[in-house]
Each structure stands twice: as structure tokens, then as C-alpha cells.
C-alpha positions as CSV (number, residue, x, y, z in Angstrom):
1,X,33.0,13.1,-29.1
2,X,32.7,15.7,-26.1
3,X,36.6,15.1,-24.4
4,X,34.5,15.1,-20.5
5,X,32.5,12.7,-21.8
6,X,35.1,10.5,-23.3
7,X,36.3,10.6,-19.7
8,X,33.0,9.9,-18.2
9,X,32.4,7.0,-20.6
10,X,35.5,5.1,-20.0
11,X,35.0,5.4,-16.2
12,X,31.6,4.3,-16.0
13,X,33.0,1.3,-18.5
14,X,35.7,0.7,-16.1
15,X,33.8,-0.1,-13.3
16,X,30.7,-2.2,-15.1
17,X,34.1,-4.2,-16.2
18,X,35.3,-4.4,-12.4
19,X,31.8,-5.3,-11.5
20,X,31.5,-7.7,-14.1
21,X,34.8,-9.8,-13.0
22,X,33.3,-10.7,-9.9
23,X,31.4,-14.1,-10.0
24,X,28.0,-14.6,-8.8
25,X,28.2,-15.8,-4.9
26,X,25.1,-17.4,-3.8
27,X,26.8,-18.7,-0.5
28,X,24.4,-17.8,2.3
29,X,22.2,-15.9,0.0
30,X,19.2,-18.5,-0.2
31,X,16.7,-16.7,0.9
32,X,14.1,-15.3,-1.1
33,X,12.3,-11.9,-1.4
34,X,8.7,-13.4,0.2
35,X,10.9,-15.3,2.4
36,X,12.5,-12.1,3.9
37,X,9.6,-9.8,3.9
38,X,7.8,-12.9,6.1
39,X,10.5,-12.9,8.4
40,X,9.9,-9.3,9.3
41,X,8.0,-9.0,12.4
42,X,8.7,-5.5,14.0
43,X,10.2,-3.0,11.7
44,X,11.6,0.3,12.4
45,X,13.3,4.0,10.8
46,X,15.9,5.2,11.5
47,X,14.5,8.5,10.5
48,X,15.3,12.1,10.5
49,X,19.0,11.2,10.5
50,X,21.1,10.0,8.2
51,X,19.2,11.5,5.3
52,X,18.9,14.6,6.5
53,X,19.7,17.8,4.1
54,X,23.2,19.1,5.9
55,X,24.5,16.1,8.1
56,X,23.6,13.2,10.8
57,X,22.3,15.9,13.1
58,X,21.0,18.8,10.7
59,X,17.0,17.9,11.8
60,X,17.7,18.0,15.6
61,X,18.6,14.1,16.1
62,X,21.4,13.0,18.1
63,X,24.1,10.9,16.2
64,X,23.4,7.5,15.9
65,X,25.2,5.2,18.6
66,X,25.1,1.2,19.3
67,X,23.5,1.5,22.1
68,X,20.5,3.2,19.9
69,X,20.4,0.2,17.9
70,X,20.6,-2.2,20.8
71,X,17.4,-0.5,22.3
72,X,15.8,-1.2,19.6
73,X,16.2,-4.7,19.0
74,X,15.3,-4.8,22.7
75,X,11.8,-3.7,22.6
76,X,11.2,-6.4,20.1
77,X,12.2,-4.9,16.7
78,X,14.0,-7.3,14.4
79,X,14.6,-5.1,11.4
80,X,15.5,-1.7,10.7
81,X,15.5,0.3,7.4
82,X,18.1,3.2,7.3
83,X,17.4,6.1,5.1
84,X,20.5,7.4,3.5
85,X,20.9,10.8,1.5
86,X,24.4,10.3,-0.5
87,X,24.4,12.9,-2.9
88,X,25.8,15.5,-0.2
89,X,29.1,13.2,0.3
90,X,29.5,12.0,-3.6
91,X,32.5,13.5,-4.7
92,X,32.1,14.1,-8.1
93,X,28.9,13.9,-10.2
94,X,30.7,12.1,-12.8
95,X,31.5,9.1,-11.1
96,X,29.2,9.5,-8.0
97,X,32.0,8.1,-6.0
98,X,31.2,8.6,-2.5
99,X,33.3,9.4,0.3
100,X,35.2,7.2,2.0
101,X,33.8,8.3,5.6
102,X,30.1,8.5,4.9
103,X,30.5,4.7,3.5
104,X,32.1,3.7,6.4
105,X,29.6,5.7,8.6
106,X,26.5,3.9,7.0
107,X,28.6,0.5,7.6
108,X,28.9,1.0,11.0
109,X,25.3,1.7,12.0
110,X,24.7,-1.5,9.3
111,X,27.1,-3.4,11.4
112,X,25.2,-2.7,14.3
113,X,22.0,-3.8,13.3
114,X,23.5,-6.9,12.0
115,X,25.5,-7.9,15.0
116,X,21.8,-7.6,16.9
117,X,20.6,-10.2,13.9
118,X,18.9,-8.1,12.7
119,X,17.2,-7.2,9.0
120,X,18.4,-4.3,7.3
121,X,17.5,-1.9,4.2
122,X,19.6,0.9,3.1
123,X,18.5,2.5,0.4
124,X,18.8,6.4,-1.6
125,X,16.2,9.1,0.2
126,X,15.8,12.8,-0.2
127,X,17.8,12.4,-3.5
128,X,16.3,16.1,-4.9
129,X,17.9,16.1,-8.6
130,X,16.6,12.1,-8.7
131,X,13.5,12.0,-7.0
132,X,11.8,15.6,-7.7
133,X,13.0,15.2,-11.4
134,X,11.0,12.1,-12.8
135,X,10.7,14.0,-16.8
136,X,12.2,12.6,-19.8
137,X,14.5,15.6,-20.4
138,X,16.4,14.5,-17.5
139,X,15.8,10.4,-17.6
140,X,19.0,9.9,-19.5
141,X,21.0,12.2,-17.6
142,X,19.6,10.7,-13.7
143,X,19.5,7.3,-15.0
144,X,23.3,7.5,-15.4
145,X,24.0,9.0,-12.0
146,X,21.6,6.3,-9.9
147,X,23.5,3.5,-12.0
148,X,26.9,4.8,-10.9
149,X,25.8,5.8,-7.8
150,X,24.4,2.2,-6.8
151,X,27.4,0.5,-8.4
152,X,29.7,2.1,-6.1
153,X,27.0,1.5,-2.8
154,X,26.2,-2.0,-4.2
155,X,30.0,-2.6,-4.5
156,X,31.1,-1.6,-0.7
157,X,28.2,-3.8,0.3
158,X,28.5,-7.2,-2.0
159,X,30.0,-9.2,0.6
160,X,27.6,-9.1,3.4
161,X,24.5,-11.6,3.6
162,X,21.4,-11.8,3.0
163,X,19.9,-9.9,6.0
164,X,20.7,-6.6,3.9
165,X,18.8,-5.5,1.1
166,X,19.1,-2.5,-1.2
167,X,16.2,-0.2,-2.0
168,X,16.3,1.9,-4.9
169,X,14.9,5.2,-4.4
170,X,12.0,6.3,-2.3
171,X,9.3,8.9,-2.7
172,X,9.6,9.9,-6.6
173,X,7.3,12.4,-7.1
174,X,7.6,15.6,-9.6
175,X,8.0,19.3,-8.6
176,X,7.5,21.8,-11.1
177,X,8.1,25.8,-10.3
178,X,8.4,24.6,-6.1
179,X,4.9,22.7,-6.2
180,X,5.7,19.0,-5.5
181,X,2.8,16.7,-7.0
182,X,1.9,14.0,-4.8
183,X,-1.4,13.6,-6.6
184,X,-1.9,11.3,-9.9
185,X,1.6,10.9,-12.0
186,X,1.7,11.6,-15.5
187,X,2.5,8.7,-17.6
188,X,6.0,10.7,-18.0
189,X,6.0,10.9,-14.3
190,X,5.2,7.1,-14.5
191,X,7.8,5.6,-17.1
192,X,10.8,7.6,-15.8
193,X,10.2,5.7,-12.1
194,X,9.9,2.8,-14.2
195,X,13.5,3.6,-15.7
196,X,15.0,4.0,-12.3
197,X,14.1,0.7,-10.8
198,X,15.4,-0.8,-14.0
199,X,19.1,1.1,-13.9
200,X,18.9,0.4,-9.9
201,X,18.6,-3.5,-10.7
202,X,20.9,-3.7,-13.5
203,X,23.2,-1.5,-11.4
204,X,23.8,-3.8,-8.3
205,X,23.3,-7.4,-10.4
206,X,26.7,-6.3,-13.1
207,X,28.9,-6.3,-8.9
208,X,28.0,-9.8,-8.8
209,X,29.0,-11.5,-5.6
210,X,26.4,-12.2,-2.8
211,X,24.5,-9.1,-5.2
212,X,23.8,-11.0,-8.0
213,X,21.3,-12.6,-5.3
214,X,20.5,-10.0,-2.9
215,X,17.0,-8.9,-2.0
216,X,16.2,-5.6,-4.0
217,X,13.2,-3.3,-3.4
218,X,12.0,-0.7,-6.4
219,X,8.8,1.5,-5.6
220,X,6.3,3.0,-7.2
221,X,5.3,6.5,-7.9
222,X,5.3,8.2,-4.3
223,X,5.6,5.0,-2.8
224,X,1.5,5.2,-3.1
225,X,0.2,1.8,-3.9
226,X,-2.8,2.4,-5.8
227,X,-0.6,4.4,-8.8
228,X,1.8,1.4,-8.3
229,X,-0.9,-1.2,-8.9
230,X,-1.9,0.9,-12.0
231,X,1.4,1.8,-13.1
232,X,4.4,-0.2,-12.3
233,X,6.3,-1.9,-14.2
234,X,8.3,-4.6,-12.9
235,X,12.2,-4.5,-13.6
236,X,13.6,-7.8,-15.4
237,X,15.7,-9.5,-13.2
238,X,18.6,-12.0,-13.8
239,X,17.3,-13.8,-10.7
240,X,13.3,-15.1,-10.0
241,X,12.0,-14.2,-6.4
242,X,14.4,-11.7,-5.5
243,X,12.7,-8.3,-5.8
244,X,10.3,-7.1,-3.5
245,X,7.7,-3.6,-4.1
246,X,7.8,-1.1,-1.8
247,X,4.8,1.3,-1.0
248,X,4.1,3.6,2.1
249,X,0.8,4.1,4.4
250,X,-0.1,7.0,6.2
251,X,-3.7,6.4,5.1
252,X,-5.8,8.3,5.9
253,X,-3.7,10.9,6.1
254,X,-6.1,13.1,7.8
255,X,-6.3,10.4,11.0
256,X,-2.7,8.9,10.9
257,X,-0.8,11.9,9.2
258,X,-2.2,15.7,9.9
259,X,-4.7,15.0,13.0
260,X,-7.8,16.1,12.0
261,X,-10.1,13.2,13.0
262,X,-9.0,11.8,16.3
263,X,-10.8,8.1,15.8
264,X,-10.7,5.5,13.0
265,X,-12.2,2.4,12.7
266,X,-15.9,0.4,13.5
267,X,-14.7,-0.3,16.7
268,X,-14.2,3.2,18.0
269,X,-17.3,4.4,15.6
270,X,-19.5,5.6,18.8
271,X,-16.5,7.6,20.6
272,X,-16.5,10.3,18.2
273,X,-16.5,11.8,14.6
274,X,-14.7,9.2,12.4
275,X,-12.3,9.2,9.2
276,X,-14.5,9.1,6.2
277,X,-14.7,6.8,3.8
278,X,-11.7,4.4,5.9
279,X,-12.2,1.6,8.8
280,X,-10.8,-1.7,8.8
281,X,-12.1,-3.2,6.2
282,X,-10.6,0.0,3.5
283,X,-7.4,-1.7,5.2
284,X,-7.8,-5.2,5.1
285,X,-9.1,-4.7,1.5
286,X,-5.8,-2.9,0.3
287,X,-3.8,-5.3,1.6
288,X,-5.3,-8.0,-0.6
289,X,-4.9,-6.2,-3.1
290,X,-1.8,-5.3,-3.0
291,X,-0.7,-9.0,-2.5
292,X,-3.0,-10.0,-5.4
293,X,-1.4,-7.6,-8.3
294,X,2.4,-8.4,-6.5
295,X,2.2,-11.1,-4.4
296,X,0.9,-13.6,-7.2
297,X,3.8,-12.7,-9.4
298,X,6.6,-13.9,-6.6
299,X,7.3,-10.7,-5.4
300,X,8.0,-9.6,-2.2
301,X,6.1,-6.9,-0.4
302,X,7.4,-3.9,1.9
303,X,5.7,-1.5,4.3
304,X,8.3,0.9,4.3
305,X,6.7,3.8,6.0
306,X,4.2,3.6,8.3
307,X,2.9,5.8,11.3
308,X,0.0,7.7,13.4
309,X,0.6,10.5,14.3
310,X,0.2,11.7,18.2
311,X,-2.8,13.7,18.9
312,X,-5.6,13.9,20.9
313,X,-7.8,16.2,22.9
314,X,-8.0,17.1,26.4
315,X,-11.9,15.8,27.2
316,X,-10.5,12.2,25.1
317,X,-6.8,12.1,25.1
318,X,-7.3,8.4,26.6
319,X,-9.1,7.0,24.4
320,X,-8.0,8.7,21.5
321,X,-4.3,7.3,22.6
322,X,-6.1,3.6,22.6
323,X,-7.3,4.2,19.2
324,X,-4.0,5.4,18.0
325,X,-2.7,1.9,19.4
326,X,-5.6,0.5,17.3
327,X,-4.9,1.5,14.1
328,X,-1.1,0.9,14.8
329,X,-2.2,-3.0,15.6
330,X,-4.5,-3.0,12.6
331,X,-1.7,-1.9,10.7
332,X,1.1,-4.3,11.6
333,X,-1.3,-7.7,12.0
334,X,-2.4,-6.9,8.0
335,X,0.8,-6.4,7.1
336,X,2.1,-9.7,8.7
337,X,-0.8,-12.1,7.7
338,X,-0.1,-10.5,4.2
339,X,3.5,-11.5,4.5
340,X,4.6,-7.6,4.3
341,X,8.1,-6.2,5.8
342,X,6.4,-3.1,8.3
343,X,8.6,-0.2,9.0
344,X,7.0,2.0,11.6
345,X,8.4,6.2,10.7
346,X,10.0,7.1,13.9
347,X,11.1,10.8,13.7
348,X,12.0,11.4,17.2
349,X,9.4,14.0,17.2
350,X,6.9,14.2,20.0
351,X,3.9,16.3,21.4
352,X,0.4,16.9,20.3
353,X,-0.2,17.4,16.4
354,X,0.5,17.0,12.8
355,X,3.4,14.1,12.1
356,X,4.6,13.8,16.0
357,X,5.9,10.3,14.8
358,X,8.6,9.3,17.3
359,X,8.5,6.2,19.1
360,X,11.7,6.5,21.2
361,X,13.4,9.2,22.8
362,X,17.0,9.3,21.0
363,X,17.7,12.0,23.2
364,X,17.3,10.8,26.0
365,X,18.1,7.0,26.7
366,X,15.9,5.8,24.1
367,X,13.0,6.2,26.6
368,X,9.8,4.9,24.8
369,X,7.6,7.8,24.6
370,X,4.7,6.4,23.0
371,X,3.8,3.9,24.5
372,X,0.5,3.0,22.4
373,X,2.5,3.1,19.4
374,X,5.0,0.5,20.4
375,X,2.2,-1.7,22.2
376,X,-0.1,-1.4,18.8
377,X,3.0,-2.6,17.2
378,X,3.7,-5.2,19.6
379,X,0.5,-6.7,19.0
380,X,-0.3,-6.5,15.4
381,X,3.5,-8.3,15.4
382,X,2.1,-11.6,16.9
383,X,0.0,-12.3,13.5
384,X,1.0,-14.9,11.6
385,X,1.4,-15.1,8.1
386,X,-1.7,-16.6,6.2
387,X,-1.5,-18.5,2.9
388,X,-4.8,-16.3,0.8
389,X,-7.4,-17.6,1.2
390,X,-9.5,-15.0,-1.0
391,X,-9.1,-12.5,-3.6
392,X,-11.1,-9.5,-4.3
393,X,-12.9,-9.6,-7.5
394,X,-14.5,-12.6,-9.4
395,X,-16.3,-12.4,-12.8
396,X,-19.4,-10.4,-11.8
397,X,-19.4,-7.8,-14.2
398,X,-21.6,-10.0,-16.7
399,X,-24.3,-10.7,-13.9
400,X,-27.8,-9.7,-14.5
401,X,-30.4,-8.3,-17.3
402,X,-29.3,-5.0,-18.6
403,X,-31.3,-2.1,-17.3
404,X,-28.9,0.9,-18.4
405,X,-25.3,1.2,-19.8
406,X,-23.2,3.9,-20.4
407,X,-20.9,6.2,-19.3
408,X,-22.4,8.6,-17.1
409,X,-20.7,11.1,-14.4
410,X,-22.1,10.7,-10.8
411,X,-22.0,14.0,-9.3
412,X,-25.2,14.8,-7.4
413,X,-28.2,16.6,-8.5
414,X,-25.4,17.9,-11.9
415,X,-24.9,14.4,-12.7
416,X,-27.0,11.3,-13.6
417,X,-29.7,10.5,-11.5
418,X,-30.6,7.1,-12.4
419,X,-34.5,6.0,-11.8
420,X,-35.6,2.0,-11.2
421,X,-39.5,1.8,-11.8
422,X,-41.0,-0.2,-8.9
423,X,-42.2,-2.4,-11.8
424,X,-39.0,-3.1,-12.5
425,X,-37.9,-4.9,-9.1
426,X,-41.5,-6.8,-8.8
427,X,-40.8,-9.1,-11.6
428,X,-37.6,-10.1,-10.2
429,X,-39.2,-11.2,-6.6
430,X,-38.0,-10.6,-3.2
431,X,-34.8,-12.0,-4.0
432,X,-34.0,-9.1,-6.2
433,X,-30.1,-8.3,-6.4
434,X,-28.8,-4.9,-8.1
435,X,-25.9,-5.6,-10.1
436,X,-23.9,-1.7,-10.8
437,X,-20.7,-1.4,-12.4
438,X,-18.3,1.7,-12.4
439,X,-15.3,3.4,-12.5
440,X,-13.6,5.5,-9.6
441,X,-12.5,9.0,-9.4
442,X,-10.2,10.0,-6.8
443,X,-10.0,13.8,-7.2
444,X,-12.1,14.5,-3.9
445,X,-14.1,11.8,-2.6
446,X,-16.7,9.0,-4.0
447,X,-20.3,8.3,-2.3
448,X,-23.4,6.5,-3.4
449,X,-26.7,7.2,-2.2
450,X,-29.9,5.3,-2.9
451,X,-33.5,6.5,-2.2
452,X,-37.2,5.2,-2.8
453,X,-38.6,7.2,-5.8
454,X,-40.8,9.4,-3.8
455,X,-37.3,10.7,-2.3
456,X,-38.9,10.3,1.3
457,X,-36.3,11.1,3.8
458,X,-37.6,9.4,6.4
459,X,-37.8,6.3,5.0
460,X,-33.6,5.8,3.8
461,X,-32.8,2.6,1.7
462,X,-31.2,-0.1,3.8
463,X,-28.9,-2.3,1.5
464,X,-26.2,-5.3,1.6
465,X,-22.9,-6.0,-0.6
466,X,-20.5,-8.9,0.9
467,X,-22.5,-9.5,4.1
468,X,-22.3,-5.8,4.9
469,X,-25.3,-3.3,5.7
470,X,-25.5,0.0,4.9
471,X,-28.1,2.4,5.4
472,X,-28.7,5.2,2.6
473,X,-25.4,5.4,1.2
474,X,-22.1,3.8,1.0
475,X,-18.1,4.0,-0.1
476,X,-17.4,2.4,-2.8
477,X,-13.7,2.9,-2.4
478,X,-14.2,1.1,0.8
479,X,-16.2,-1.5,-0.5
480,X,-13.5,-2.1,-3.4
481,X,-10.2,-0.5,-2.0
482,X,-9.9,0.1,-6.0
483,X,-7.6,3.3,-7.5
484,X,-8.7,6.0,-9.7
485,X,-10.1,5.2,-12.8
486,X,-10.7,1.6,-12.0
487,X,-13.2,-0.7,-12.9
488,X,-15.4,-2.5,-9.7
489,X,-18.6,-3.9,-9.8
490,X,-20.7,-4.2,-6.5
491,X,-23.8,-6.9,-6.4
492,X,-26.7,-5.2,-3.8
493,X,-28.9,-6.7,-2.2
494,X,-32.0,-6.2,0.0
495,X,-34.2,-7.4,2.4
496,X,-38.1,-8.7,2.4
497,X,-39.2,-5.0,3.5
498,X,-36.9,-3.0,1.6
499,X,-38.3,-5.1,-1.0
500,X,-41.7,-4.3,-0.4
501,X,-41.1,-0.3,-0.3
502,X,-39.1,-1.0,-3.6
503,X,-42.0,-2.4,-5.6
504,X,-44.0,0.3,-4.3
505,X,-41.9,2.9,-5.1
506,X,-39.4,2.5,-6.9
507,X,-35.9,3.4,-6.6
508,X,-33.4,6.1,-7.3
509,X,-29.8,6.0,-7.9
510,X,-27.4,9.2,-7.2
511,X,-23.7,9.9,-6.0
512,X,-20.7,11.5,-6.7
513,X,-16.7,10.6,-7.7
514,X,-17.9,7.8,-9.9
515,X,-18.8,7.1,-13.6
516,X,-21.6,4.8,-14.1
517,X,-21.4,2.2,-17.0
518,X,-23.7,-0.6,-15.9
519,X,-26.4,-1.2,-14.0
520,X,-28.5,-4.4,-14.4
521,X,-31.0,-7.0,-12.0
522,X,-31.0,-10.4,-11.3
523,X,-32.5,-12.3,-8.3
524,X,-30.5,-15.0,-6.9
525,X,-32.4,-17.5,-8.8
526,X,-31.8,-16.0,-11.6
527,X,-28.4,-17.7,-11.5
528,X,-29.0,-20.5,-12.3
529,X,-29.0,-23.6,-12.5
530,X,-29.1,-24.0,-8.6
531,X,-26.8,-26.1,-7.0
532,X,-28.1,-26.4,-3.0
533,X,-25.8,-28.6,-0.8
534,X,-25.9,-29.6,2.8
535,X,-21.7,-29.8,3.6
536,X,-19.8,-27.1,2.0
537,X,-18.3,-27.2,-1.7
538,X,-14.4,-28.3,-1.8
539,X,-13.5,-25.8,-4.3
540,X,-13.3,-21.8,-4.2
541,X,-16.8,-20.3,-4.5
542,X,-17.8,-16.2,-5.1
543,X,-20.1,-14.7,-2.3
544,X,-22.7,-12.3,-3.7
545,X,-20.5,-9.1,-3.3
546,X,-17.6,-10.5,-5.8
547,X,-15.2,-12.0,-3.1
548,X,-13.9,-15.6,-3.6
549,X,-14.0,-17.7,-0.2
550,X,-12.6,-21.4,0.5
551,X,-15.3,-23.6,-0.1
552,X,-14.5,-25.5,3.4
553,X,-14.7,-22.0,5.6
554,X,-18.6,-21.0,4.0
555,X,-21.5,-20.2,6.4
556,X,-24.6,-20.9,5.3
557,X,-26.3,-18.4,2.2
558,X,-26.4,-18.2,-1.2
559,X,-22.6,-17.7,-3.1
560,X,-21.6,-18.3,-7.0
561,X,-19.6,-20.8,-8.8
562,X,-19.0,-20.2,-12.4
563,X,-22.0,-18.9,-12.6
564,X,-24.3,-21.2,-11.2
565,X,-26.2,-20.7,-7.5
566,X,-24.8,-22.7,-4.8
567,X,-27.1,-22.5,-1.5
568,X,-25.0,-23.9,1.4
569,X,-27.4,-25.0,3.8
């Protein structure tokens, strides 16, 4: 055996031992990962600081004082996450002992927050040989450095309470020959993430003490949720309900990230050209997702980066300012009735542009220099968490007589163009609903488009799914908030005059950044047998579009339960 390694070994041995002596201390440390996330009403970054590449200051930021901290709890923040790049003070590679004066530094800005009561994360950020390195050939190798690296951190920290909470990593993505890929992960890419949260959770549960309880947070690949909800696996734990997931939301990145569109959302849809395929219900949708694939499993959720960048133009800067506070509020009152831990990105950087993220002035006072920000925030805050009350989905995919399957590429006029006979839709009634099934493709964008089969322009296909209109075409990424490569199934349906053009017509199907593999027709009383009812149903029910709904909160329509029409009158 290699003599350095022999050395290497016993070390690493040494201090598992040392860990391993200390006995579990659940004093004060009750609380569990939902429990903390819920408790997180305003959160903020410390960002651009203590992980930057070259020291505190290296990215133009002041060094962090109290009285930093203080302002921040004042304006109504109770929780800060502080992003920490270690690898600069470890002093050897071997060990990954750090140095004795970044520790305490860390602790003292920790100490801070604390003594304001408030929530804390520290976590491992701008790690480059970790977190731009995700391949096999070096999983072995990393794996060992993040476990010694977080049993030293974990081990400084294990006596303080509950309030702090460890996060693993952060934005794990790979870059190969200086091209970082923040676009679909490999499965490599994928399993060696997996790995770290693993060695991260093993790590800080052998120091024992208040850690063997502590509120841990592992992310997914780039911190992007929809490769998370395809592709993480969860660590083991030696505790239940004390890990939380972490993903970050600059979406869309061309609204809250870069600047291009200067208004998002329904409610601003007549001030100007609007984000495509994202409004409030893209949002909202995520969201329940998210909470449905981690929630449901007693995890925790955290928000840990979120922003909008300033811009705006000179004719509009108003109201592209009260937008910006929009989609902050949006933002923050999801993530609370979710029961997520928001962190807004402040970077102390300001002006007019791409990722102008700061929220208060560090150089100066802490002067709050976007205001619309830190209102948005301030009111999406006051949300309260909500017990859910409906989930995405519900067994629709079965729905229907089968009028085509497959596996067929949308993509305009060099894809499938799928034609309905107007015969078709006549024997089904007015009542007629269109059942499609498909798979996403995120590459560039996804549409659907429907026309009458004489492809008359004039005369564009109005439609519904989930109580929505749509005119022509839709989103189905909006409709679904699904990932690449996953399966959704939307149930259309139209009204008495659609109806009529249909069964004159006919009907054509097109769009592009989806694979088709169903499409099939039904009529509402086709489900059957009909249950109608004059008080709503107890139980949960599915409306028409998929979406399950508390019997007690229904309007009157038509919805599904296990199959069978119930008409709520």
C-alpha cells in the first residue's frame, strides 16, 4: 500500500473515530426539516462575498459587519443563507482541514445571524474541482475530499441549534474543455451528484451531537428542479424528516435573469411583449410539483436562489419596476403556501440590465436600493402555508376511444400533422372532449396548434383544458409544468360553436417540442355511469383537465371520480 495513502487512510479513520465518540444530542434539536423550511418567511444571500474566488472582498463587496446583518433582520428578513467557498483556506488536500481563521470568520457572521434569531444555512459554493467535476473518474477521488471536508465543518458546528442547517454543495454542473453544461445532465452527470449528497449526509451524521439531528439540504443537478424531479436520488438518512431538497429559480431566465422581456405574467399581459411560454400559472404549477415528488416523501423544500433582475426602459421603467415587484411577490407567496425556505440572490449589484440582483446597498448603509424587490418580497411573505389541497395529474391517460397511437415527433409542417375527420367529432355530440397524450422536449421550446381542416386562418380554434381558454395554440409546458421527456396528458374541450365548425370541418392537429403517443375522444357522457349531485362530493374528485380538487371547494361543472361523471349542480 501507497506510504501517502497509508497516511491519508489512518487520518481520515482517525477522525470518523473522533466523530463517532460523540453521542447523538437531540437537546433542542426537535424541529423537523418541513417544520424549518415553514418557518421561513423572508430569506436572504449573503452573496458575492464569502464565496468569492480570492477573499471576502475579491467581487467588489465590503466585508461583512453586524450591523449588515442587523439591517437585515430589520427590514423583515428572518433567515439568511451564507455561501462559503472553503477550498481556498483548506490547508491540505489530504485532510481538508481548514484554517483556523476562515472557521472562525464564518462563525462570526453565523453568530450574528443567530443573535438576530435568525435561520441560517451555510453550506460549500464555487467549489470548482467538486462542482464542475461530476464524472466517475473523479467520484472516488471528490467524494473523499467533501466527506473530510464536511466532517471538519460539521464538527466546528455540532454544538449550535437547530436554527443552522448544512447544505451540501450547490450548483453541480459539468465543464468539459471551458464549456460548463447547464443543459440536460448525463446520467454520469446524474449519479456522481447523487454520490455527493450521500458522502455529505454520512459525513456530518458519524460527528454526532446536535448533527446527528440537524436539518441537512442536498440538491439536485444545477439546483434545476425539473432534472431533480427526474433524477434525484434521495440520500438514506439515519434520521426521518430531517433532510430538505434544494433547487434554484431564475425562471424564465430571459424575464428574471438576462432582461430581455421586461413583463411577465396575465396580469401585466396588455403592457407589453410577455415571457413566452411562463405566467403564473407555469409558477404555481411547479410548485406543486415540486411539493408532490418531495413534499409527499417528508422532505423539506428550499428556495435557495431566487431573483429578478433590474431592468426596464425609459418610456416604462414604472411599470416595468411594478412588474418586477410582481413576479417577486408571486415568487415568495408560492413558495410560502408551499411550505418552501425562499432566499432572494442579493449581489449588491445595481443599475439597469442583465443579473443587477442587489437589494441593499452594502456600501453604503445598507440603503435599500430596490425597493420593488423588497416590497414584492414583503408581500408574497404574508402567505400562509396551505395543507394541498390538489395535485397535478390523476389517471387520465386511459380516457377515451383510441383514434391514433404512436410515437410521433411534433415539429411543424416536418413532423406529424395529425387530421380528425369532422365525422369523427359528430358521433361523439357537442360534448366532445379530445383526450392527447405526449411526451415533452425541452431542447428549444414546445407549442401546439390546432386548426379546422380547411386550415382557414381566419377562423382559429378556440379550446379549454382545466377551466382555461386558449385560442389557436397553447403551452403545454405551461399547462403541465412537466420536464423533458415526461409523460402528460391534457383533456380538451370545446364549445357548442367550435363544435359546430368541427363537424363541418374537421380538425387538424400540429406543433413542435413534443412526441405524440395518444390521441383518443370521449364526450363527457361517455364517462359514465353519471353520478349528478346537487351539494358537492366529500371526497377528492378530478376536473376535466387531470387536476384533483377537494370535493367541498367544487363550482358547478362536470369533474371525474374513478372514472365515473360527477355533474355538480
Amino acid at each position: 500500500m501507497n506510504k501517502l495513502f497509508t497516511v491519508i487512510l489512518v487520518l481520515l479513520m482517525s477522525a470518523n473515530l473522533q466523530a463517532q465518540t460523540v453521542e447523538p444530542d437531540p437537546s433542542g434539536m426537535g424541529m423537523t426539516a418541513q417544520e424549518w423550511t415553514r418557518q421561513v418567511k423572508m430569506g436572504w444571500n449573503l452573496g458575492n462575498s464569502l464565496e468569492s474566488q480570492g477573499g471576502e472582498t475579491a467581487w467588489g463587496n465590503p466585508k461583512t459587519t453586524q450591523a449588515m446583518i442587523k439591517a437585515v433582520k430589520a427590514a423583515g428578513f428572518n433567515a439568511i443563507r451564507i455561501p462559503v467557498r472553503w477550498s481556498e483556506k483548506v490547508t491540505s488536500t489530504s485532510n481538508m482541514n481548514v484554517g483556523s481563521s476562515w472557521l472562525a470568520r464564518v462563525k462570526e457572521i453565523v453568530d450574528w445571524a443567530l443573535n438576530e434569531d435568525m435561520y441560517v444555512i451555510i453550506n460549500t459554493h464555487h467549489e470548482e474541482w467538486l462542482d464542475r467535476n461530476p464524472f466517475y473518474k473523479n467520484q472516488q477521488e471528490n467524494n473523499r475530499r467533501l466527506s473530510a471536508l464536511w466532517t471538519n465543518i460539521a464538527t466546528y458546528f455540532r454544538d449550535y441549534d437547530q436554527r443552522l442547517a448544512f447544505a451540501g454543495t450547490n450548483e453541480v454542473i459539468s465543464k468539459v474543455n471551458g464549456q460548463e453544461n447547464w443543459g440536460q445532465p448525463t446520467k454520469e452527470c446524474q449519479d456522481v451528484q447523487n454520490s455527493y449528497n450521500q458522502s455529505f449526509v454520512d459525513a456530518v451524521r458519524a460527528t454526532g451531537g446536535k448533527n446527528y439531528y440537524r436539518h441537512l439540504v442536498v440538491q439536485c443537478y444545477a439546483c434545476n428542479p425539473y432534472y431533480g424531479m427526474a433524477g434525484l436520488t434521495v440520500p438514506a438518512d439515519k434520521v426521518e424528516g430531517r433532510l430538505s431538497v434544494e433547487f434554484h429559480c431564475y425562471d424564465p431566465y430571459e424575464y428574471a435573469g438576462s432582461g430581455e422581456y421586461y413583463y411577465w405574467g396575465d396580469a401585466y399581459k396588455a403592457k407589453g411583449k410577455q415571457t413566452p411560454q411562463s405566467n403564473e400559472q407555469t409558477m404555481s404549477s411547479l410548485f406543486d410539483r415540486i411539493r408532490n415528488t418531495w413534499g409527499k416523501q417528508g422532505l423539506g423544500v428550499v428556495l435557495g436562489e431566487y431573483g429578478v433582475t433590474c431592468h426596464y426602459t425609459a418610456q416604462d421603467k414604472q411599470t416595468q419596476m411594478e412588474n418586477e415587484q410582481y413576479f417577486t411577490k408571486c415568487m415568495v407567496s408560492n413558495a410560502r403556501e408551499h411550505g418552501f425556505a425562499a432566499f432572494v440572490w442579493d449581489n449588491n449589484v445595481f443599475g439597469n440590465g442583465k443579473e443587477t440582483f442587489g437589494v441593499f446597498d452594502r456600501k453604503n448603509n445598507m440603503a435599500v436600493k430596490n425597493t420593488y424587490v423588497l416590497n414584492g418580497i414583503k408581500e408574497g411573505s404574508v402567505t400562509e402555508y396551505k395543507e394541498p389541497e390538489e395535485q397535478p395529474g390523476g389517471d387520465n391517460t386511459g380516457i377515451g376511444d383510441e383514434f391514433w397511437s404512436g410515437n410521433a415527433v411534433l415539429d411543424w409542417g416536418s413532423g406529424l400533422q395529425l387530421n380528425i375527420p369532422a365525422q369523427t367529432f359528430a358521433k361523439y355530440g357537442k360534448d366532445v372532449l379530445l383526450v392527447l397524450s405526449y411526451q415533452l422536449d425541452y431542447r428549444d421550446y414546445n407549442s401546439m396548434q390546432f386548426f379546422y381542416g380547411d386550415w382557414d386562418g381566419n377562423q382559429n380554434v378556440s379550446f379549454t383544458i382545466g377551466g382555461k381558454t386558449y385560442v389557436k395554440e397553447y403551452v403545454p409546458s405551461d399547462v403541465h409544468s412537466a420536464g423533458s421527456g415526461e409523460n402528460c396528458t391534457a383533456v380538451i374541450s370545446f364549445s357548442e360553436p367550435v363544435f359546430n365548425l368541427l363537424i363541418s370541418k374537421g380538425f387538424v392537429l400540429q406543433g413542435h417540442g413534443i412526441r405524440l403517443t395518444r390521441v383518443a375522444l370521449t364526450s363527457a357522457s361517455g364517462i359514465h355511469p353519471t353520478m349528478s349531485v346537487t351539494s358537492h362530493p366529500s371526497a377528492f374528485v378530478h376536473t376535466l383537465g387531470g387536476h384533483r380538487v377537494k370535493g367541498e371547494s367544487l363550482k358547478p361543472g362536470i369533474y371525474v371520480r374513478e372514472r365515473k361523471k360527477v355533474v355538480v349542480k
